[in-house]
DRENTOR-591761 format. One line per field, with one value per residue: z, x, y of N, C-alpha, C, CB in turn; residue in three letters; residue number from 0. Coordinates in pm, 1 decimal. Atoms other than C-alpha are relative to their C-alpha. Glycine has a CB too. Example, Ala and Ser with C-alpha at 12.3 -4.5 7.8 and 13.67 -1.06 7.14 Angstrom:
BEGIN
n_zz <- c(0.0,-6.0) .
n_xx <- c(89.0,-82.0) .
n_yy <- c(-119.0,-119.0) .
ca_zz <- c(780.0,714.0) .
ca_xx <- c(1230.0,1367.0) .
ca_yy <- c(-450.0,-106.0) .
c_zz <- c(0.0,73.0) .
c_xx <- c(90.0,-77.0) .
c_yy <- c(120.0,109.0) .
cb_zz <- c(124.6,-141.5) .
cb_xx <- c(-99.2,41.4) .
cb_yy <- c(2.7,46.2) .
aa <- c(ALA,SER) .
i <- c(0,1) .
//
This chain:
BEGIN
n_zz <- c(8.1,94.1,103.8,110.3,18.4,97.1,76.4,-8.4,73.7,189.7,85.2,22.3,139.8,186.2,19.6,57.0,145.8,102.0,56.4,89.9,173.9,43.8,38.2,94.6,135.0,78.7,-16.7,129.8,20.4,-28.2,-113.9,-101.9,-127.6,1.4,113.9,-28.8,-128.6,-79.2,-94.1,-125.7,-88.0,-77.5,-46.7,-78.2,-108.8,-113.2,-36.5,-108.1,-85.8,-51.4,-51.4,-125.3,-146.8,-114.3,-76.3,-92.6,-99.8,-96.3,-95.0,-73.9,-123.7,-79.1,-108.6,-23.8,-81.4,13.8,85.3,-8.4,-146.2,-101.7,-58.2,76.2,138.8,181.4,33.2,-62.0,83.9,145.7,18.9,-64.0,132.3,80.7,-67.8,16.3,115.8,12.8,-8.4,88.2,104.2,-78.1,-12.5,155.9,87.1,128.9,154.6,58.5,84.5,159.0,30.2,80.1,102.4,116.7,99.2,49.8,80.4,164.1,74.3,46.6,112.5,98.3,78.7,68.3,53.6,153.0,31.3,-4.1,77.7,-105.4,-19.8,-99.8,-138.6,-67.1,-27.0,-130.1,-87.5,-62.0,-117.3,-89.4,-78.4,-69.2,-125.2,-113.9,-44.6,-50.5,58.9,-15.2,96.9,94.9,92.1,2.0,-8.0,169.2,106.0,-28.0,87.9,117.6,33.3,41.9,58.9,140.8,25.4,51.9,131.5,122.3,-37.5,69.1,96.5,134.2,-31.8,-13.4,92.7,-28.7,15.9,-123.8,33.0,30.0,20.4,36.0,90.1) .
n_xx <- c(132.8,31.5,-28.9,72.8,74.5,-98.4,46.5,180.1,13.7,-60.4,50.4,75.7,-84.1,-50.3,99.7,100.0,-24.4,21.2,132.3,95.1,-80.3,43.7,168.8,22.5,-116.8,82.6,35.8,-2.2,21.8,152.4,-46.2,53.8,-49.6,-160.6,-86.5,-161.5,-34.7,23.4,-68.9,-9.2,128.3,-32.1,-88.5,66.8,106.1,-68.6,-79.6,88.2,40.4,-94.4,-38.1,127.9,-53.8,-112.4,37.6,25.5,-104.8,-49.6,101.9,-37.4,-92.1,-17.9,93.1,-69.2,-108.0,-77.5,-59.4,-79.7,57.4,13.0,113.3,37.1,78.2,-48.1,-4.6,-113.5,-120.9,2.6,-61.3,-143.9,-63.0,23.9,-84.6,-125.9,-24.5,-37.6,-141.3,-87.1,-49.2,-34.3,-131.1,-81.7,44.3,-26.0,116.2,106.1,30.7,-19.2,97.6,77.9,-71.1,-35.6,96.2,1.8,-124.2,76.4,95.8,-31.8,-70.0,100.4,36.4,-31.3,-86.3,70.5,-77.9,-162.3,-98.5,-5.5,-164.5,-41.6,79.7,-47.9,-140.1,-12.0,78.8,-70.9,-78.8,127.8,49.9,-102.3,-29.7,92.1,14.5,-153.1,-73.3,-116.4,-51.1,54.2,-11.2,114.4,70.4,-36.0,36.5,62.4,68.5,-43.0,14.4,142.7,87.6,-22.6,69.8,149.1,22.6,-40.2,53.9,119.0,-7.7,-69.1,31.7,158.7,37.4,90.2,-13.4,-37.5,-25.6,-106.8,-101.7,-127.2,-43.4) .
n_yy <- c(-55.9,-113.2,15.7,42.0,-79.2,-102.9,131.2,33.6,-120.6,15.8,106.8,-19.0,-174.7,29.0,56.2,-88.0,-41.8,147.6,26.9,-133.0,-15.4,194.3,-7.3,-103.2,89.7,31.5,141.3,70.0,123.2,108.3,97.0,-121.4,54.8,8.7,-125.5,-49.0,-6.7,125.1,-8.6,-83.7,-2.0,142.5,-80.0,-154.9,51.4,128.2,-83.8,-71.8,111.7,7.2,-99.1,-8.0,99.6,-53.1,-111.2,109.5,19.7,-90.0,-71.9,101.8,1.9,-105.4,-13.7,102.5,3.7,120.8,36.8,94.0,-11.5,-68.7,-134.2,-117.4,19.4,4.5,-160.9,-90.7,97.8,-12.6,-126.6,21.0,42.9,-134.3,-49.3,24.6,-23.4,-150.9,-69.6,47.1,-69.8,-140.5,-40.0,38.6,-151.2,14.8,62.7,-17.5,-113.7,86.8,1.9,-112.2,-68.0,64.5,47.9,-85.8,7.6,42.8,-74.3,-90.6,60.0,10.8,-115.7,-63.8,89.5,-41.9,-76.3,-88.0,97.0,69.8,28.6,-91.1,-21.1,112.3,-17.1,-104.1,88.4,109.1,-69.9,-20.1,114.4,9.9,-71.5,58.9,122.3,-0.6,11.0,-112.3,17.0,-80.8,165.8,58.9,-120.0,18.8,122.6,54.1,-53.2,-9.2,150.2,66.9,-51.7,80.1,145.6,-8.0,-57.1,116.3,82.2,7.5,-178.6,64.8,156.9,20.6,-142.5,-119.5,-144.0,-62.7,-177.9,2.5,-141.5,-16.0,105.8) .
ca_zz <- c(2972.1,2772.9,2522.5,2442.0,2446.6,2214.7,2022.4,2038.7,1918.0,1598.2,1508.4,1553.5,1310.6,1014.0,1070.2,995.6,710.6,563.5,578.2,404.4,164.9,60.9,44.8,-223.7,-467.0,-767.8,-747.1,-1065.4,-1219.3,-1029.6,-750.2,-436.2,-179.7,-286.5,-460.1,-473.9,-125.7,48.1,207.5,346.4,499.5,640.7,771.2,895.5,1087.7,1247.5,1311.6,1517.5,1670.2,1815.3,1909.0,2129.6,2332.9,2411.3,2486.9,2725.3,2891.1,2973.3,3113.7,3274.1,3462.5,3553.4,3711.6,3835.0,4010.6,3926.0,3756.4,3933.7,4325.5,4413.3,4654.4,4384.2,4129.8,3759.1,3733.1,3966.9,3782.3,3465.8,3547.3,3746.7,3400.9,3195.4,3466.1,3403.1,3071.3,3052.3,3230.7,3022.3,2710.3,2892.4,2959.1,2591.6,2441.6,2153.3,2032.0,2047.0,1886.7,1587.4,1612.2,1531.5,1296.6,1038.0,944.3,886.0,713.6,434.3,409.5,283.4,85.9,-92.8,-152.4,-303.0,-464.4,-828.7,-833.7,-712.4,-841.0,-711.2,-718.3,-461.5,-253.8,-193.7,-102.1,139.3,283.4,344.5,518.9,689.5,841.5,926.1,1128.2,1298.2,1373.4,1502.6,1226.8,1239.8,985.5,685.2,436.9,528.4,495.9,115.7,31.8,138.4,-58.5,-347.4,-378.7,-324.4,-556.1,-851.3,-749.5,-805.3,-1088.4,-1266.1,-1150.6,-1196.2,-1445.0,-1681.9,-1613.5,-1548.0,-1742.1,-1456.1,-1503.8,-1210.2,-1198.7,-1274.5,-1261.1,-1324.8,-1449.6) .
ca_xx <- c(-1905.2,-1834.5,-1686.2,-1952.6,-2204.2,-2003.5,-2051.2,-2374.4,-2450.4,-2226.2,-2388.4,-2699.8,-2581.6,-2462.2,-2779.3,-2993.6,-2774.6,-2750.7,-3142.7,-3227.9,-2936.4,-3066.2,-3446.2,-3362.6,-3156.9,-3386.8,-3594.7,-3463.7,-3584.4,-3940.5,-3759.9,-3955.1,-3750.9,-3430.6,-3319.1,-3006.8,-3126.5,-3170.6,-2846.6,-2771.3,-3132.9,-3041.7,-2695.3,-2899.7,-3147.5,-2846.4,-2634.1,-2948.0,-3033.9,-2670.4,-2652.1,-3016.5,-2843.6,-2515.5,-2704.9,-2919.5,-2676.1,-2513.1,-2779.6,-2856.8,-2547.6,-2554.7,-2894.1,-2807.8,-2494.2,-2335.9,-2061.8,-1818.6,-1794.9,-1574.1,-1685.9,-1646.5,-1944.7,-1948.1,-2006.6,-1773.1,-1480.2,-1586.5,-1552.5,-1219.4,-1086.2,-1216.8,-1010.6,-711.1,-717.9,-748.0,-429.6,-255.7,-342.3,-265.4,70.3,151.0,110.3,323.8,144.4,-175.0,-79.0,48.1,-256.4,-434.6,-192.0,-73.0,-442.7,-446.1,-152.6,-308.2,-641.6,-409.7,-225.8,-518.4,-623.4,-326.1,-224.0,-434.8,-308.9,21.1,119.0,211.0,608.5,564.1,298.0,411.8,772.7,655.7,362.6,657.5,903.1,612.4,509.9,883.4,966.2,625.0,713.4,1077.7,1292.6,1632.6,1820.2,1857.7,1973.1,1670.0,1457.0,1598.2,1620.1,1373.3,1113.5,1310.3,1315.7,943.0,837.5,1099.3,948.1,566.9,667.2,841.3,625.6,290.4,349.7,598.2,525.4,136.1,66.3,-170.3,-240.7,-66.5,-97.9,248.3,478.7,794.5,826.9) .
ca_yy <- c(-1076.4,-744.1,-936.6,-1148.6,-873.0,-694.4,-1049.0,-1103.0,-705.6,-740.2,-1086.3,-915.0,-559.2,-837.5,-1044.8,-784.6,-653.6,-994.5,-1002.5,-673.0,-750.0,-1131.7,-1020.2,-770.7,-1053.0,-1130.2,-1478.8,-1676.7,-1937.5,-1979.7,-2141.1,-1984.2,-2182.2,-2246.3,-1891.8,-1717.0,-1580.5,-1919.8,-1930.0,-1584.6,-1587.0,-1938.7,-1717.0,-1425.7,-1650.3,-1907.8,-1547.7,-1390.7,-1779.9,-1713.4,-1406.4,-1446.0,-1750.8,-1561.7,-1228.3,-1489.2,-1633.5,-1336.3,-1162.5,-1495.3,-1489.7,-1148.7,-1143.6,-1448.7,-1392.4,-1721.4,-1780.9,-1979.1,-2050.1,-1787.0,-1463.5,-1215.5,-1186.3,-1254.0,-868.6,-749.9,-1022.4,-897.0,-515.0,-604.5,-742.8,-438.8,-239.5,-434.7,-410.6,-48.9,21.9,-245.8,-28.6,319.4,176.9,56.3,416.6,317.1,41.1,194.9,506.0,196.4,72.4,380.3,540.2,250.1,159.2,513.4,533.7,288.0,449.6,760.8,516.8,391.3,735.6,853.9,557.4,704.9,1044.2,1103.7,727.2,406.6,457.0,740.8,671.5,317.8,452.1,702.0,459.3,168.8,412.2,558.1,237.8,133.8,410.4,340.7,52.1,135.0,88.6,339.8,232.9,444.1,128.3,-38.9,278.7,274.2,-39.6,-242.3,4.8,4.4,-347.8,-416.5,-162.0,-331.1,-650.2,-552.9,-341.4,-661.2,-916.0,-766.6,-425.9,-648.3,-1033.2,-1027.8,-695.4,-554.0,-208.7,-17.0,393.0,422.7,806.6,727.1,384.6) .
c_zz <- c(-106.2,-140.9,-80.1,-11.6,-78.4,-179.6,-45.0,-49.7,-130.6,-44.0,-18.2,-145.4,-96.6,28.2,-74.0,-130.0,-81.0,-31.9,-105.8,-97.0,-66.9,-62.5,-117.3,-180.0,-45.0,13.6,-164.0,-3.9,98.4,131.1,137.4,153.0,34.0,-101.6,35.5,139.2,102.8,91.5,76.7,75.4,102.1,131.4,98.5,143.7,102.0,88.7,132.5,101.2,150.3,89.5,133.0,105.2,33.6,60.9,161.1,78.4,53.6,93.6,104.1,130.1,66.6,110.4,138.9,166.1,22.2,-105.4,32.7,189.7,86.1,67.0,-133.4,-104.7,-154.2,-33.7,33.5,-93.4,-133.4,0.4,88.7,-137.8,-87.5,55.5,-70.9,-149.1,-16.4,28.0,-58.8,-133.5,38.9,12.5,-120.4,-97.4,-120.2,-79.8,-25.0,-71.0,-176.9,-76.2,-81.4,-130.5,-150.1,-75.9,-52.3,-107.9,-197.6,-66.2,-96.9,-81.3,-102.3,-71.0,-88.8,-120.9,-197.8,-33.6,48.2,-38.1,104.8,61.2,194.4,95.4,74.0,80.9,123.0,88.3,57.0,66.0,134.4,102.2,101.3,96.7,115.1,100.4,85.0,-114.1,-52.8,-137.2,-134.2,-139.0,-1.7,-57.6,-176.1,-70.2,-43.7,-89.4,-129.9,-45.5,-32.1,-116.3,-153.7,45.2,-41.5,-104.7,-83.5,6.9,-55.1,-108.3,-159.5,-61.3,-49.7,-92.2,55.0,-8.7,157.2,-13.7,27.0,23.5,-51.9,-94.8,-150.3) .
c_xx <- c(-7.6,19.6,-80.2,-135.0,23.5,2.1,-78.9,-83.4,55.5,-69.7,-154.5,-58.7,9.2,-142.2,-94.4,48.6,9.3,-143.4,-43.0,86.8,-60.5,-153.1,-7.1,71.5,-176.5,-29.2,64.2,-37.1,-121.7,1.1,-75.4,69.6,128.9,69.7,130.7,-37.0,-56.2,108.6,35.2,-120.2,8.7,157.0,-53.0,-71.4,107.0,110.6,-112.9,-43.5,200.7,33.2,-107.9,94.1,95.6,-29.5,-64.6,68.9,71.0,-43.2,-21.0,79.8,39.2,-168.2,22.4,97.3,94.2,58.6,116.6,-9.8,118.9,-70.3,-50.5,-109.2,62.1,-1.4,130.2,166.0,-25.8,32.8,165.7,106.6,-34.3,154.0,145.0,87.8,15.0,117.8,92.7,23.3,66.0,152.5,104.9,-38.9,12.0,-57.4,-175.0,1.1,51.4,-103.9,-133.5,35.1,20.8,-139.4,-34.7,50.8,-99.7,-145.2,64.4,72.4,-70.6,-89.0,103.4,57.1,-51.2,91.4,68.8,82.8,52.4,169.0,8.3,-42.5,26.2,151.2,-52.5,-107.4,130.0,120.6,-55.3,-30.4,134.0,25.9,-99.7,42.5,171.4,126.4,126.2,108.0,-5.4,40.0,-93.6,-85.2,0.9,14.0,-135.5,-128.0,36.4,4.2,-124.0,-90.2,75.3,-65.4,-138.0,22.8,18.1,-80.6,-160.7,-29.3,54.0,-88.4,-201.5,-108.8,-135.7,28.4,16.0,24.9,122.8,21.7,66.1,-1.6,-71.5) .
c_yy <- c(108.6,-54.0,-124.0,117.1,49.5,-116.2,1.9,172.0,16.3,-94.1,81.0,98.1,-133.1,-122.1,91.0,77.2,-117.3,-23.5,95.3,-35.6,-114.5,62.0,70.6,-104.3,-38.8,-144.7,-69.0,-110.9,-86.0,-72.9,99.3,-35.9,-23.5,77.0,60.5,42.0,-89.0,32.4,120.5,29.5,-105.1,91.9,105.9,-69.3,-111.8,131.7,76.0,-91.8,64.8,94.4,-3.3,-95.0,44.6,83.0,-52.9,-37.5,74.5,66.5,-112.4,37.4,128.8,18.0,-97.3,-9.5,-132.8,-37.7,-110.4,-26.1,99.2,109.7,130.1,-52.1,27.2,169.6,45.7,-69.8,36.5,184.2,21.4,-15.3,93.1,104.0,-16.3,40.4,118.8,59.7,-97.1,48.7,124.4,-36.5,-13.8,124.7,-28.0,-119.3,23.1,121.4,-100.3,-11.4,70.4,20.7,-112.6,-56.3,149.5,49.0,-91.4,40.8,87.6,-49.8,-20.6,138.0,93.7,-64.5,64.4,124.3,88.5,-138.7,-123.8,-27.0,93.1,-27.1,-107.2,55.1,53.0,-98.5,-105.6,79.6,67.4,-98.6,-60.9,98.8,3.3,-92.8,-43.0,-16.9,145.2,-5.4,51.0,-82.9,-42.4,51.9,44.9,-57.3,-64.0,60.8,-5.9,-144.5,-79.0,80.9,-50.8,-97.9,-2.8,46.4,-165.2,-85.2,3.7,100.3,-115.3,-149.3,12.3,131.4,47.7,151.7,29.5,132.2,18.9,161.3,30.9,-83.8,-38.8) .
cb_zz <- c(134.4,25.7,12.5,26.3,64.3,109.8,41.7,228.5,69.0,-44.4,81.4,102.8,47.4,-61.3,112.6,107.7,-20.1,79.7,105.3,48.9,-14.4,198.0,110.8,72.8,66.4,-116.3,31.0,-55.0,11.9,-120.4,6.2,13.0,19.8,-21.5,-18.9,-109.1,33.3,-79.3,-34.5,-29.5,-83.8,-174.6,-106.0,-124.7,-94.6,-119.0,-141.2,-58.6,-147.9,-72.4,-104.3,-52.1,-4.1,-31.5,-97.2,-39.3,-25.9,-37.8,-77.9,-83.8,-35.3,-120.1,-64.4,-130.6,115.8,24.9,-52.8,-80.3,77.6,1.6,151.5,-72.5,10.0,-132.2,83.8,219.6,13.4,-77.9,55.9,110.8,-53.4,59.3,126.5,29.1,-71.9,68.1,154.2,-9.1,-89.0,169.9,107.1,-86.6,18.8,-7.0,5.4,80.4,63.8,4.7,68.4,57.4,78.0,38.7,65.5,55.9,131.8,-3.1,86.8,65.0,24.5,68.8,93.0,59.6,70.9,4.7,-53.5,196.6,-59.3,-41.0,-184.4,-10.9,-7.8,-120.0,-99.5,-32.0,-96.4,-110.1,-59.4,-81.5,-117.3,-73.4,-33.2,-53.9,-146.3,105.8,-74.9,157.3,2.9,13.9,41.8,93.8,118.8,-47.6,46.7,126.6,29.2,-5.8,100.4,141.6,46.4,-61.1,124.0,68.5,-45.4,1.3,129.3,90.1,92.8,50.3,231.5,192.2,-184.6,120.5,-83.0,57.9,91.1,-130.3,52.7,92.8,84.0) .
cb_xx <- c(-41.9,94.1,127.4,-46.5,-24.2,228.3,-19.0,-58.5,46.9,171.9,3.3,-7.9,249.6,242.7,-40.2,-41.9,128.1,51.9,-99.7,-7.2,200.3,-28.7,-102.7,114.3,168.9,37.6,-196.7,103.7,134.4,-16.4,210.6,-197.6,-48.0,47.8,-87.6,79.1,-20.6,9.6,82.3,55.0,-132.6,83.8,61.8,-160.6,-158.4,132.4,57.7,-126.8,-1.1,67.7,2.1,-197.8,36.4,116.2,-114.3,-21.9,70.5,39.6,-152.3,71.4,124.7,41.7,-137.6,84.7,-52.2,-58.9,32.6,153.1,-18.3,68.9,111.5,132.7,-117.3,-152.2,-108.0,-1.2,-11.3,-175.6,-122.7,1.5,-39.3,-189.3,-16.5,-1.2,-72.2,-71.4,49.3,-24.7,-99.0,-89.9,44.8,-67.7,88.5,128.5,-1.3,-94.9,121.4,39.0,3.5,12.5,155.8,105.4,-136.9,11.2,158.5,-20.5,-85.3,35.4,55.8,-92.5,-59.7,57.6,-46.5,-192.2,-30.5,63.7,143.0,-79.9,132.0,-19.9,-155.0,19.9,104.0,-63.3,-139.5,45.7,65.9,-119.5,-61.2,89.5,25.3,-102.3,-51.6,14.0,-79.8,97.0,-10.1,58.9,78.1,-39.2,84.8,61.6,60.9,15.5,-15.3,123.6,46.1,-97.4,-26.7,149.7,0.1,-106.2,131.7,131.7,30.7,-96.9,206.2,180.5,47.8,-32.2,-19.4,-35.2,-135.7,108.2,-83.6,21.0,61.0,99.5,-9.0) .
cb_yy <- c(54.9,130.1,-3.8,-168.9,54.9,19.4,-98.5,-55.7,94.0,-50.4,-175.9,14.4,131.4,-96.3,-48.9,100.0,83.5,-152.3,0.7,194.0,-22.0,-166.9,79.9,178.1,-199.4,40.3,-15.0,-8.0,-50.5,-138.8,-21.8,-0.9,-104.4,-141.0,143.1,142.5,114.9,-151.1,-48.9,123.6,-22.9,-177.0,53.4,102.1,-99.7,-181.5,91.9,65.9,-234.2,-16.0,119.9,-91.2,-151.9,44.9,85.3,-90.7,-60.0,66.4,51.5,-83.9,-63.2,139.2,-29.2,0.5,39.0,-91.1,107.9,49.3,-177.2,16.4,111.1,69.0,94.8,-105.2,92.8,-32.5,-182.0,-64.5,110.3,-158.9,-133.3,84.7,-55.3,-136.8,-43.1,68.3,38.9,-108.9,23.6,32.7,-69.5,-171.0,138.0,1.0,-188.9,-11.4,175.8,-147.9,-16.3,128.3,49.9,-116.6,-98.8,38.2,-144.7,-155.5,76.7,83.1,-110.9,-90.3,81.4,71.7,-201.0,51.8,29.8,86.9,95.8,-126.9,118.9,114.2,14.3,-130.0,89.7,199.9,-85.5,-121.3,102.8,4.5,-122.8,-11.7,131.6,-65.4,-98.0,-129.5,-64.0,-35.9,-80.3,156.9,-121.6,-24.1,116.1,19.3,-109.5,-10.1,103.8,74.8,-63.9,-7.2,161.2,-40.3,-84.7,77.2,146.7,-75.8,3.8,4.8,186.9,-49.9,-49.3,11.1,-30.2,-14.3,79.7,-56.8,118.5,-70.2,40.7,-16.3,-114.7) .
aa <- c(UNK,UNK,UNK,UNK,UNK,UNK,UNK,UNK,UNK,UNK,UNK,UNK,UNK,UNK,UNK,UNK,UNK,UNK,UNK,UNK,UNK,UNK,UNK,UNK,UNK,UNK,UNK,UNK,UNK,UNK,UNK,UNK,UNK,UNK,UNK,UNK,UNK,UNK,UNK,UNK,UNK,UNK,UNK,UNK,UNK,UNK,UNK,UNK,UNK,UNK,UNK,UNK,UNK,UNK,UNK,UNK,UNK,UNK,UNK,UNK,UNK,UNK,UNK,UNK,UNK,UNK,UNK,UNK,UNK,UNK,UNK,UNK,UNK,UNK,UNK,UNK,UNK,UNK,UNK,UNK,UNK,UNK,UNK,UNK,UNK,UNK,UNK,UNK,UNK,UNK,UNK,UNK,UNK,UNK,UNK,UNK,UNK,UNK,UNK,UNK,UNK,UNK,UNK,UNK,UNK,UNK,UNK,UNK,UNK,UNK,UNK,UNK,UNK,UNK,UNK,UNK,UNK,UNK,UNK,UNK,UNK,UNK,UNK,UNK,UNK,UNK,UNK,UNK,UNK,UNK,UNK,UNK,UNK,UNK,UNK,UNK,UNK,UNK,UNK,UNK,UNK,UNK,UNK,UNK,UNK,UNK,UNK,UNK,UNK,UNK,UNK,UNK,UNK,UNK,UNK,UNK,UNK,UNK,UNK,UNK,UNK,UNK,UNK,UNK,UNK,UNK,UNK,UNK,UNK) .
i <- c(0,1,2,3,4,5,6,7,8,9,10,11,12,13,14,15,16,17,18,19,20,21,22,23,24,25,26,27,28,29,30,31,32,33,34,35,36,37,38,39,40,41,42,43,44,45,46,47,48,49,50,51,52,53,54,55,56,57,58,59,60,61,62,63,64,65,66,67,68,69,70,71,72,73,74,75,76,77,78,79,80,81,82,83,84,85,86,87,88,89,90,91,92,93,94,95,96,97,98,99,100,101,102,103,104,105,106,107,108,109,110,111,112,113,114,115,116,117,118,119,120,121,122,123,124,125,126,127,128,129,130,131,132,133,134,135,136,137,138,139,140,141,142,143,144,145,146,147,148,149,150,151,152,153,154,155,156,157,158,159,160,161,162,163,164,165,166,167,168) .
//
């Protein structure tokens, strides 16, 4: 139940940004029916058709009270399973403090990746993330960075000659 509500509210959020974004694309070429924003309007309107019949049906079955034939209601079986879930994250501390932390971790990567360079910030982002992630080993912890940052350097710095904000190399 929560989790199609939770559905059916996001499809609704990128319906409505898919409409205001589409309506604003320039008409070319005279065409008044089939312009560049034909299809995400077609997207917007099959994303909000979708979202009405799951919101529907949920409500539905909560006024309702029928969801299957045993005693407990679809409500009560749907906040029983919320429940459960809750103390299944509560007891996994460490992977939700991962969770949190390593998409964090690369925001601050991508922000330092310009200027302090990509030798450093990659090094300290991929040891960063390993020890997140349990890794003890202080070989690993030195290689394994040092290895992927010659391999992007050679690969795409030498080889492919993208520009990469470089420091050292």
């Amino acid at each position: 139940m929560i989790g199609n509500v939770i559905t059916s509210v996001l499809l609704l959020i990128a319906s409505v940004y898919i409409y205001f974004e589409s309506i604003q694309m320039p008409m070319l070429g005279g065409l008044a029916v089939a312009g560049p924003s034909f299809f995400p309007l077609c997207c917007a309107a099959f994303f909000t058709v979708t979202a009405v019949i799951l919101m529907g049906t949920e409500i539905y079955r909560v006024i309702s009270g029928k969801y299957g034939t045993e005693e407990m209601s679809y409500l009560h079986r749907e906040l029983y399973k919320v429940a459960e879930l809750k103390g299944k994250i509560g007891s996994n501390m460490r992977g939700l403090f991962r969770m949190i932390f390593i998409p964090a971790l690369m925001i601050a990567y991508g922000i330092a990746l310009r200027p302090v360079g990509f030798e450093i910030s990659t090094w300290i982002f991929l040891d960063a993330t390993m020890l997140i992630c349990g890794e003890k080993k202080w070989k690993r912890l030195f290689f394994i960075p040092a290895a992927a940052i010659a391999f992007v350097y050679l690969v795409f710095v030498r080889f492919l000659r993208v520009s990469v904000p470089m420091q050292f190399l």
